[in-house]
C-alpha positions as CSV (number, residue, x, y, z in Angstrom):
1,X,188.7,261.7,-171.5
2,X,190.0,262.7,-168.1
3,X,186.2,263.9,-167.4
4,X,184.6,260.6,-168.8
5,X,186.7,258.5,-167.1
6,X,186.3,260.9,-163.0
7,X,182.1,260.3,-163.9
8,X,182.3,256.7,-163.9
9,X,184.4,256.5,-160.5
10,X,182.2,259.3,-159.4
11,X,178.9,256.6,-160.4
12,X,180.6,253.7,-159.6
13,X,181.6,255.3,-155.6
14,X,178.1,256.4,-155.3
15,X,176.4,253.1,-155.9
16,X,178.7,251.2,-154.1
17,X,178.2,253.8,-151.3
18,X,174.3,253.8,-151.7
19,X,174.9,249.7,-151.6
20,X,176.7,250.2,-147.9
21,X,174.3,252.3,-146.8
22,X,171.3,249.8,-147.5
23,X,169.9,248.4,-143.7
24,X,167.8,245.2,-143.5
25,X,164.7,245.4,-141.3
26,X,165.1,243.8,-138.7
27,X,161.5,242.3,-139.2
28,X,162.5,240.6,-142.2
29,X,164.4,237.4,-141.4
30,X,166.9,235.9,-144.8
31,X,163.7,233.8,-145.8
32,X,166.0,231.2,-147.5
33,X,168.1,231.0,-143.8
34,X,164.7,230.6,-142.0
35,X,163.2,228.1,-144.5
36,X,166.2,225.8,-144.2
37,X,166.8,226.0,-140.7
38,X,166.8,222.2,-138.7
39,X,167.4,220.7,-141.7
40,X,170.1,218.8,-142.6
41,X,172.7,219.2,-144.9
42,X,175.1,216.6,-146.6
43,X,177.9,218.2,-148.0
44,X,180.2,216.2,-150.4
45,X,183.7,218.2,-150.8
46,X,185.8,217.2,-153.4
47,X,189.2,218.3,-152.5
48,X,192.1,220.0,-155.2
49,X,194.8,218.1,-155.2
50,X,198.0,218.1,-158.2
51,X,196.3,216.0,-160.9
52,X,193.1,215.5,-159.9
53,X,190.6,216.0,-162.7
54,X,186.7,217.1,-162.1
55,X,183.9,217.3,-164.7
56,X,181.7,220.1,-163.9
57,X,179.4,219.5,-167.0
58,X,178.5,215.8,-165.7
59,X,178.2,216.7,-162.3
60,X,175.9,219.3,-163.0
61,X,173.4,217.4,-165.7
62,X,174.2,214.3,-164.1
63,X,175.2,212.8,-161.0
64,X,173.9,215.6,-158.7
65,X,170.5,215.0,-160.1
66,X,170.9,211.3,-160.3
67,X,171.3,211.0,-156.8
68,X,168.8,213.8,-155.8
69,X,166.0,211.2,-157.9
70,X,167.3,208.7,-155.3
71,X,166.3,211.2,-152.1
72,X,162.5,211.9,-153.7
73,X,160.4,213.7,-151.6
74,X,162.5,214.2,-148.3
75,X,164.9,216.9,-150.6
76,X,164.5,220.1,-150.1
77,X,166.8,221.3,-152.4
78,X,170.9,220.5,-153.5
79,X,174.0,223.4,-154.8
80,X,176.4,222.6,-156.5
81,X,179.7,225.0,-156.0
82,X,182.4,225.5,-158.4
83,X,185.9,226.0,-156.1
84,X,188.1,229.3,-157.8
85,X,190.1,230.8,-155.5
86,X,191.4,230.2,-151.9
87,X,191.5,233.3,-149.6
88,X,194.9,234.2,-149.8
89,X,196.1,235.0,-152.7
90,X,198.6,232.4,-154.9
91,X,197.4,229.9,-152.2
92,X,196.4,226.3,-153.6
93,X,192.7,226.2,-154.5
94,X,191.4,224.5,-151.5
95,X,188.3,222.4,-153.1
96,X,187.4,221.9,-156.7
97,X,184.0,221.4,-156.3
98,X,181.1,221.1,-153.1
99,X,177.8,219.4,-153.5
100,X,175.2,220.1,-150.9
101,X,171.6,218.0,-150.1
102,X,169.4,219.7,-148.0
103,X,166.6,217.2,-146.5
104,X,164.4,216.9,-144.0
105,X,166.0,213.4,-142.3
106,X,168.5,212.1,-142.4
107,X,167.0,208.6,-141.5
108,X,165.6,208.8,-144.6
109,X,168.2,209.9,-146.8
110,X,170.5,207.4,-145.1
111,X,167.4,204.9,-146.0
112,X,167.5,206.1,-149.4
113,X,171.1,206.5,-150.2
114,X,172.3,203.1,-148.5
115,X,171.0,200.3,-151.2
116,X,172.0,202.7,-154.0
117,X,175.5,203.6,-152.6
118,X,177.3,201.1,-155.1
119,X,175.3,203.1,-157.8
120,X,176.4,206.4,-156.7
121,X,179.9,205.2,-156.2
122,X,180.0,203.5,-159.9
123,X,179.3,207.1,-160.9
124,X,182.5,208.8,-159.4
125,X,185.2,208.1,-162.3
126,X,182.6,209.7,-165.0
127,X,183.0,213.1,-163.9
128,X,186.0,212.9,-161.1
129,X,189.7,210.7,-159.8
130,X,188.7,212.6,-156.3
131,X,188.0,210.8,-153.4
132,X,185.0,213.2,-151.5
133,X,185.2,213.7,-148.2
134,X,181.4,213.9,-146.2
135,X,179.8,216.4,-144.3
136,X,176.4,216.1,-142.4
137,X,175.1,218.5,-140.3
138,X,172.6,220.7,-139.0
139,X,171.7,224.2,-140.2
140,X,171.2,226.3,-137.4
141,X,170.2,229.6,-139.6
């Protein structure tokens, strides 16, 4: 047992080791952080608070791709985050969920999000009792 159990640390050590060891080329750029770069990002953070309640399920099928109809053709692409952990340990989680838009302008998704903003909001209490707190900005890489 003692034997079985020293091969899988010894296999476990080595690929985490051969993992380390792994150097990018420098010729070859993250193509996602190159492909996104000058866009703009609108992130929607739902902060954890004591009693706060947040439907992953309907975010996910729904609302997210609701509103990413709205954006058409100037979205790129949207996440969608899941908070679990802060990162300290027994710290309170710090946000339950983050949404993220990634478009080309922002003129447009303003243009695009401002006549259907009582749609969006109407939306909310189906999936959370958080108030969201908005991000827009830049990614540089």
């Amino acid at each position: 047992m003692k034997s079985k159990l020293a091969l899988v640390v010894l296999s476990l050590g080595l690929c985490f080791s051969a993992f380390a060891q792994q150097k990018q080329d420098p010729k070859s750029e993250n193509k996602a952080d190159s492909a996104e770069k000058g866009l703009t990002k609108v992130t929607v953070l739902y902060p954890y608070a004591e009693g706060k309640t947040f439907d992953m399920d309907y975010y996910e099928k729904n609302h997210m791709p609701f509103v990413a109809r709205l954006l058409g053709s100037n979205l790129v692409r949207y996440t969608i985050e899941k908070g679990i952990s802060n990162g300290m340990p027994n710290a309170p989680l710090p946000f339950m969920a983050i949404g993220s838009f990634y478009v080309k302008s922002l003129p447009d998704y303003q243009a695009a999000i401002t006549p259907n903003r009582d749609a969006i909001r109407a939306d909310f209490p189906k999936y959370t009792n958080i108030t969201p707190t908005i991000l827009i900005s830049e990614v540089i890489k």
